[in-house]
Backbone as CSV, one residue per row, in Angstrom:
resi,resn,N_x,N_y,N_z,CA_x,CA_y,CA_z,C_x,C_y,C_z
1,UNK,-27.813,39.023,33.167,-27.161,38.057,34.043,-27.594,36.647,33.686
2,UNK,-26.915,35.618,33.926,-27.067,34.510,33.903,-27.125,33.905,32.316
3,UNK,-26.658,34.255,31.446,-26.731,34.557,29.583,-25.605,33.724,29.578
4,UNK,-25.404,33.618,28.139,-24.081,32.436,27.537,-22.683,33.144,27.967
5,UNK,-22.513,34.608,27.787,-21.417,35.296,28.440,-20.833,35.037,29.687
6,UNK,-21.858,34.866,30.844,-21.448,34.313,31.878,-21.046,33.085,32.375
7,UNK,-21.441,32.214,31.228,-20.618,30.948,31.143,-19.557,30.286,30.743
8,UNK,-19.058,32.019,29.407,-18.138,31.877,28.726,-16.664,32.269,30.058
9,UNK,-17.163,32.864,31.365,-16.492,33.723,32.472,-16.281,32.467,33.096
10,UNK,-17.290,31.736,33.634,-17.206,30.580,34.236,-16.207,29.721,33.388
11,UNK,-16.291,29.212,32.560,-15.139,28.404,31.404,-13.781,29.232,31.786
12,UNK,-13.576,30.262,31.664,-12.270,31.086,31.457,-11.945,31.080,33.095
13,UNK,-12.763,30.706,34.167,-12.418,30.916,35.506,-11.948,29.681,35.732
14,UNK,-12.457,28.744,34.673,-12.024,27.197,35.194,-11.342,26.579,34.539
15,UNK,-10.258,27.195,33.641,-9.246,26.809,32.872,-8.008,27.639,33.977
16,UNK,-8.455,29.261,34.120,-7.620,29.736,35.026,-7.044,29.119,36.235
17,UNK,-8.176,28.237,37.392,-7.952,27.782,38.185,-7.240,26.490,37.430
18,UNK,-7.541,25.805,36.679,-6.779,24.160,36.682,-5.482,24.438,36.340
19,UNK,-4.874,25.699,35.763,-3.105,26.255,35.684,-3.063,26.953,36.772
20,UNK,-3.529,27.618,37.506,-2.626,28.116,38.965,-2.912,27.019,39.804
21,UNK,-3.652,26.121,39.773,-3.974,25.157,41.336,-2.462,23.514,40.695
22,UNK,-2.442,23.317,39.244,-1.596,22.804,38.382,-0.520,23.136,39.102
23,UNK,0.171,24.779,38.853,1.425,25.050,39.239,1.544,25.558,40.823
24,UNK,0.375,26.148,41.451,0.693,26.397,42.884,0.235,25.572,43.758
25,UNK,-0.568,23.781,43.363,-0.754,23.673,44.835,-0.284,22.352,44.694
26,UNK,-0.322,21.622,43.269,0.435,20.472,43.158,1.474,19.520,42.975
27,UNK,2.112,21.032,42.852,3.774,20.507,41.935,4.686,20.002,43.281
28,UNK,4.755,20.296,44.697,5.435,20.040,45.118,5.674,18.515,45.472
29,UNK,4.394,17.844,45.923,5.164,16.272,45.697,5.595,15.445,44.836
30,UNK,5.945,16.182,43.893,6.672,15.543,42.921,8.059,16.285,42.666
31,UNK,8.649,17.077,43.200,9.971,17.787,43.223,10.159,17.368,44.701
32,UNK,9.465,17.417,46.274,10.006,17.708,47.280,11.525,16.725,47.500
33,UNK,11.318,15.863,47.315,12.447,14.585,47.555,13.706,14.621,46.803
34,UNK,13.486,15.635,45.470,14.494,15.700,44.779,15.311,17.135,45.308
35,UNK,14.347,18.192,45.720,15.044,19.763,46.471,15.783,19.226,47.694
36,UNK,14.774,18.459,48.835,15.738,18.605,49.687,16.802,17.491,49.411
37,UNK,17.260,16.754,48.358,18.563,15.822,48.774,19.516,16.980,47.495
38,UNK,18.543,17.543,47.037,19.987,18.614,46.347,20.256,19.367,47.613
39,UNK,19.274,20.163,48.082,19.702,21.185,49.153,20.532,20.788,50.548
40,UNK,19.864,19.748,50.806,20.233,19.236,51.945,19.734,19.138,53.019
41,UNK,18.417,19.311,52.665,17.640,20.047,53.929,16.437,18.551,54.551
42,UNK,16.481,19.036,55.709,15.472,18.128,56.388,13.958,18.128,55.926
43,UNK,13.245,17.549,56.093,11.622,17.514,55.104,11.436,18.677,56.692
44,UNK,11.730,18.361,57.999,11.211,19.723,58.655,11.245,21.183,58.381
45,UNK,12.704,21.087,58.102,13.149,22.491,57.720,12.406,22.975,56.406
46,UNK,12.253,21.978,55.486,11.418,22.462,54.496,10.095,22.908,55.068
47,UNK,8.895,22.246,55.813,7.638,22.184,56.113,7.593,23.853,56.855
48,UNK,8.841,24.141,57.407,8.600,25.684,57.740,7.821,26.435,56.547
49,UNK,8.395,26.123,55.520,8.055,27.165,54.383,6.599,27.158,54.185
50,UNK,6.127,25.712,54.041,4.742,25.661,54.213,3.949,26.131,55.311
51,UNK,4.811,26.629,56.539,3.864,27.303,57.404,3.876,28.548,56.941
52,UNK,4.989,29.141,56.798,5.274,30.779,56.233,4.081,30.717,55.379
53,UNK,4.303,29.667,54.053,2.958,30.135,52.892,1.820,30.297,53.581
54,UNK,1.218,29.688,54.878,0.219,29.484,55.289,-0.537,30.345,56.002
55,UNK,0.840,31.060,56.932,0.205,32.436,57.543,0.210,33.910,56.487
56,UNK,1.346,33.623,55.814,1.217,35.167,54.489,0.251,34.755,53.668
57,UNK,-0.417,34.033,53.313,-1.840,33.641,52.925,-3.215,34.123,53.593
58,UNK,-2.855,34.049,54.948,-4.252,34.112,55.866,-4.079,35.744,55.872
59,UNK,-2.783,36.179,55.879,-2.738,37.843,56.100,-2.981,38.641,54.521
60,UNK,-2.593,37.831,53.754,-2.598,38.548,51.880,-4.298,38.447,51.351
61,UNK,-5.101,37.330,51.968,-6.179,37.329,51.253,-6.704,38.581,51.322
62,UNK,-7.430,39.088,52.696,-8.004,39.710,53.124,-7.689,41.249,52.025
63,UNK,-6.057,41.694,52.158,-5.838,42.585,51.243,-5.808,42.583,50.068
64,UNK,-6.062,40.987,49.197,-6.290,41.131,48.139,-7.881,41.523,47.681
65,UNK,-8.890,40.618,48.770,-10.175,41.211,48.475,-10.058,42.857,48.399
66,UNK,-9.347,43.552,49.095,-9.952,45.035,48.688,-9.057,45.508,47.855
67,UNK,-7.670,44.769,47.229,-7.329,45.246,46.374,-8.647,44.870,44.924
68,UNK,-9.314,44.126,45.092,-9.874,43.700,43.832,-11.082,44.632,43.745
69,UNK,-11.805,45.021,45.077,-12.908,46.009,45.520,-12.216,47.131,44.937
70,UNK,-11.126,47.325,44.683,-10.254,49.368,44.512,-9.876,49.387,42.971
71,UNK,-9.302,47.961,42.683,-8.763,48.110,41.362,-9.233,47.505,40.486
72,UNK,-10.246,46.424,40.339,-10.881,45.501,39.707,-10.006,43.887,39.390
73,UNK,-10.941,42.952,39.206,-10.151,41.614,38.829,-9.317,41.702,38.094
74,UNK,-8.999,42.100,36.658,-8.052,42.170,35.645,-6.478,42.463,36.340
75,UNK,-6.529,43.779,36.894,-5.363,43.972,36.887,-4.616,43.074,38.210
76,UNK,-5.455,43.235,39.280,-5.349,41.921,40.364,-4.945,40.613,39.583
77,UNK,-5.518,39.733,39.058,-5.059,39.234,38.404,-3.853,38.557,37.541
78,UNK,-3.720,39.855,36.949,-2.929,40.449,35.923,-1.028,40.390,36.587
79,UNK,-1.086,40.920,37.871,-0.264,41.036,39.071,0.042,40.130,39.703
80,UNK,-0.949,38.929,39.674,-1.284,37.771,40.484,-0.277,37.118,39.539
81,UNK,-0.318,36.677,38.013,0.063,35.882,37.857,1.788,35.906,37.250
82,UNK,2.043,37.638,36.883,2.853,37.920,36.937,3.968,37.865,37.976
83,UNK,3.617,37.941,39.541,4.571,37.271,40.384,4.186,36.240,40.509
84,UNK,3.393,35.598,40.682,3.492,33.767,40.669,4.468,33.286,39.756
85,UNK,4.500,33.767,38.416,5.900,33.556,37.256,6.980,33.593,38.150
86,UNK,7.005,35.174,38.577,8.625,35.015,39.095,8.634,34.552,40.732
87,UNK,7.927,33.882,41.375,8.562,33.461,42.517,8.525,32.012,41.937
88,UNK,7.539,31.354,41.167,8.117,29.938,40.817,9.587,29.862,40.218
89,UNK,9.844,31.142,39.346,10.993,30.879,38.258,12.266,31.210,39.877
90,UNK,12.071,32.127,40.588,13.021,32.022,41.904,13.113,30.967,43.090
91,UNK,11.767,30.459,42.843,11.921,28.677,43.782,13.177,27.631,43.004
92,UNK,12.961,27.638,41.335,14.259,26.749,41.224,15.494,27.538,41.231
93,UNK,15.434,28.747,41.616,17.012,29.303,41.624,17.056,29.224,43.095
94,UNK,16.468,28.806,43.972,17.124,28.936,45.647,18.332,28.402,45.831
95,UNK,18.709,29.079,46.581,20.407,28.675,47.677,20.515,27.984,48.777
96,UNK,19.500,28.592,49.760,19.676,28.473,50.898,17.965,28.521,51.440
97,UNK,18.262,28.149,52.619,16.853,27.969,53.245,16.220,29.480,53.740
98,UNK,16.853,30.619,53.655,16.889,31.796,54.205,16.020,32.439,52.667
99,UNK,16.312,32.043,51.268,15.531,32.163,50.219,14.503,31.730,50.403
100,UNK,14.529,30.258,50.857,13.409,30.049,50.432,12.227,30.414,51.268
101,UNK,12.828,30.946,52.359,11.381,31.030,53.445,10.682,32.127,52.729
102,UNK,11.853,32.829,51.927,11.170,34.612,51.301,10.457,34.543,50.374
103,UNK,11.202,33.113,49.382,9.812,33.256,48.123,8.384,32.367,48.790
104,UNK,8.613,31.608,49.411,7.355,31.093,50.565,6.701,32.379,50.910
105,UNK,6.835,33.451,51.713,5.975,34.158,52.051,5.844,35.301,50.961
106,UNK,6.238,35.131,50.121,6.164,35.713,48.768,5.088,35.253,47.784
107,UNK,4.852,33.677,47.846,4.465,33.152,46.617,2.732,33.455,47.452
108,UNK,2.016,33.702,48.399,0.535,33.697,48.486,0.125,34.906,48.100
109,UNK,1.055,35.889,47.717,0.309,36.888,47.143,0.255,36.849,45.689
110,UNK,0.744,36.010,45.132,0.700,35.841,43.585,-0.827,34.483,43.621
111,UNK,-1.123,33.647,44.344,-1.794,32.855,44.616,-2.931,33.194,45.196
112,UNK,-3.216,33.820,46.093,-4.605,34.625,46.553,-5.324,35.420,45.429
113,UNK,-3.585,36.786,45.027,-4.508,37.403,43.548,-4.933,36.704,42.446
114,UNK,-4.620,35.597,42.277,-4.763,35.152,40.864,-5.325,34.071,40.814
115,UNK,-6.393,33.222,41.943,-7.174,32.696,42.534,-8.603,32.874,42.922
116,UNK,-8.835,32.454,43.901,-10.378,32.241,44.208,-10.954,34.115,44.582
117,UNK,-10.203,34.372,45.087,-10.693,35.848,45.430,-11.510,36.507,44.166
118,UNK,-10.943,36.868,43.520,-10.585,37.468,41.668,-11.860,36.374,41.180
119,UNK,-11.383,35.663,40.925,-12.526,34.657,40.117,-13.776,34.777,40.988
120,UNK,-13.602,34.661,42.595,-15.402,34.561,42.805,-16.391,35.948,42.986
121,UNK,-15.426,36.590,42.777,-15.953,37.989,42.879,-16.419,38.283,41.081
122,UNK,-15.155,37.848,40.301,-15.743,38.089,38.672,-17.509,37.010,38.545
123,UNK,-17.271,35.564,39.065,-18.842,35.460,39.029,-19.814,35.708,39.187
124,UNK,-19.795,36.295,40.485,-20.788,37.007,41.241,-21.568,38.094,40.289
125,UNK,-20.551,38.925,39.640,-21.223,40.146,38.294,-21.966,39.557,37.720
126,UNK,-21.530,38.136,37.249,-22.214,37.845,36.148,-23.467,36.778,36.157
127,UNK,-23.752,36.628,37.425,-24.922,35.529,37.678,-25.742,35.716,38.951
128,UNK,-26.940,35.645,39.108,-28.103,36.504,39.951,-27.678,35.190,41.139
129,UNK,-28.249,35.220,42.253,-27.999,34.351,43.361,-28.440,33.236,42.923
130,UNK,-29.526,32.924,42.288,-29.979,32.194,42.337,-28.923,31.407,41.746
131,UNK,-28.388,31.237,40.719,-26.649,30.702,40.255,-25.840,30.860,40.362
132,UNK,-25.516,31.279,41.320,-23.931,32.145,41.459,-22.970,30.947,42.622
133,UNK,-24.360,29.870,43.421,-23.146,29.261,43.478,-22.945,27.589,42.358
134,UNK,-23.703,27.364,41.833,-23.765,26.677,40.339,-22.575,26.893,39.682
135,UNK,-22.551,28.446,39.404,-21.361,28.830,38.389,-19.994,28.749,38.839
136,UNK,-20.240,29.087,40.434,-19.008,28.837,41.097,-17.949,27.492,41.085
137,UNK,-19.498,26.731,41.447,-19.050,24.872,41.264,-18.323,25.041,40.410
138,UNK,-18.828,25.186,38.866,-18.626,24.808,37.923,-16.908,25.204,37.910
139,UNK,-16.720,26.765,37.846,-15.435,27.308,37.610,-14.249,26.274,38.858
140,UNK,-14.575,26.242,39.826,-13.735,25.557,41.141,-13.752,23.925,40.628
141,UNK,-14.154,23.799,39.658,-13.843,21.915,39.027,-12.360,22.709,38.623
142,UNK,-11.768,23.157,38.080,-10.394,23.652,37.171,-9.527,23.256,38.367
143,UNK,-9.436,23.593,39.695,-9.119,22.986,40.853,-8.592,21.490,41.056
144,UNK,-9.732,20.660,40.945,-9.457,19.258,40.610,-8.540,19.161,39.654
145,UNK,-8.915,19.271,38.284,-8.184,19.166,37.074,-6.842,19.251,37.262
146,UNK,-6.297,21.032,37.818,-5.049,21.124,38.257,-4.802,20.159,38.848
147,UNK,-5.414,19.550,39.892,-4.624,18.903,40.760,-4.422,17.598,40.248
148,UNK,-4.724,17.140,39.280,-5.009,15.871,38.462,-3.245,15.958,37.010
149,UNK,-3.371,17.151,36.589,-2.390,17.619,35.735,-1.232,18.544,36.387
150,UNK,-1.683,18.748,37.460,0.270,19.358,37.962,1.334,18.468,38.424
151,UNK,1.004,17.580,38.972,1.739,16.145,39.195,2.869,15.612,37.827
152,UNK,1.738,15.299,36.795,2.079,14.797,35.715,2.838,15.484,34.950
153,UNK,2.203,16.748,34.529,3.225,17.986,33.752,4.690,18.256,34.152
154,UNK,4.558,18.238,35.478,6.000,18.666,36.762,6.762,18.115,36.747
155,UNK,6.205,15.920,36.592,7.315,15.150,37.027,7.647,15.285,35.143
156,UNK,7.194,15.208,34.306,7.385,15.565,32.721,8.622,16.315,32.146
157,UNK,8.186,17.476,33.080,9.499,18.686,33.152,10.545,18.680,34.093
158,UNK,10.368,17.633,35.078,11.776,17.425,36.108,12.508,16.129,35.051
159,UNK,11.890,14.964,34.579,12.433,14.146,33.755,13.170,15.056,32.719
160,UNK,12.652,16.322,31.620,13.848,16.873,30.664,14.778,18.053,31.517
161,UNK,14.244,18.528,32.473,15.322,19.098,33.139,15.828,19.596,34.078
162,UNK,15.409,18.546,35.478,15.625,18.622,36.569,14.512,19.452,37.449
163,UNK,14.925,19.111,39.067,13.329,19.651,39.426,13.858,21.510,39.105
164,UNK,15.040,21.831,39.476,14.943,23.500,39.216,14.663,24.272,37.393
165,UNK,14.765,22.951,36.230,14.930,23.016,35.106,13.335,23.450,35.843
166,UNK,12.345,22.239,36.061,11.021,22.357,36.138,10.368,23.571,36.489
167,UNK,11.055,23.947,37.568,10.321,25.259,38.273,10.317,26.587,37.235
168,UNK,11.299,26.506,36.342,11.282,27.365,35.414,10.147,27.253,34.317
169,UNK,9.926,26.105,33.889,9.188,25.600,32.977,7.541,25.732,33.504
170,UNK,7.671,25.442,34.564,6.510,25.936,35.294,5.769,27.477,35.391
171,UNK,6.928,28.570,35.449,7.086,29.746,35.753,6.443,30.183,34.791
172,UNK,6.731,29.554,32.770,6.471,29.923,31.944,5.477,29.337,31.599
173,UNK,4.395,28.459,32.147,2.824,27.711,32.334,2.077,29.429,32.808
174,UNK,2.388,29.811,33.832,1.770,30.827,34.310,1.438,32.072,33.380
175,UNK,2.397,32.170,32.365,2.839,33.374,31.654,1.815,33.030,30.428
């Protein structure tokens, strides 16, 4: 425990986090203004969705911790980021507000698995208490980063091809 391997976990936890926190926690203020005057929708009617994400979040974590306790990080993971692909690549195909509430309470289970759960449980193996929350720090900087580079990347990919061009382009960041 606590060896160059476990730092090489920490590195790989904190590249992981700066592309899912990149595509799941920052991209939206830089598309919101452009969805709802395509859609039509009120910034309220949108903010529902953000409650939906908020409570299927508080209810998905919990089952992702014991999915990760039953099946291990990898394939959790593995699952995690595979639907995060396709509910981003189905956020720029929405219709209607009745979609979108679904990929909203859809998208925290691709985001819980393929997040902090998974990653702080993979540190924990690999570093005695006495570092484990050191290593943690370290991996949860990728966090910042994302949130520093999803802005920029997003409005990048709404400039060549619109914000739903983006969400696709995004979809394939995850992949």
């Amino acid at each position: 425990m606590d060896g160059k391997q476990g730092w090489w976990v920490v590195f790989g936890a904190m590249v992981t986090l700066t592309i899912t926190a990149a595509v799941g926690f920052f991209t939206t203020p830089v598309y919101i203004e452009n969805m709802l005057s395509d859609m039509g929708w009120t910034l309220p009617e949108f903010t529902v969705g953000t409650s939906i994400w908020a409570v299927c979040a508080a209810i998905v974590a919990p089952i992702v911790g014991i999915c990760v306790d039953r099946f291990g990080v990898r394939p959790v993971m593995a699952f995690g980021l595979v639907t995060g692909a396709v509910t981003q690549y189905a956020l720029g195909h929405v219709q209607n507000l009745t979609q979108y509430y679904i990929i909203m309470g859809l998208t925290p289970i691709s985001i819980m698995a393929c997040t902090h759960i998974p990653l702080a449980t993979l540190i924990t193996h690999w570093f005695s208490a006495e570092n484990r929350g050191k290593a943690t720090g370290v991996a949860m900087f990728g966090v910042g980063i994302g949130g520093f580079m999803g802005p920029l990347i997003t409005a990048a990919f709404m400039d060549a091809h619109g914000w739903r061009g983006a969400m696709t382009d995004l979809s394939l960041v995850l992949l």
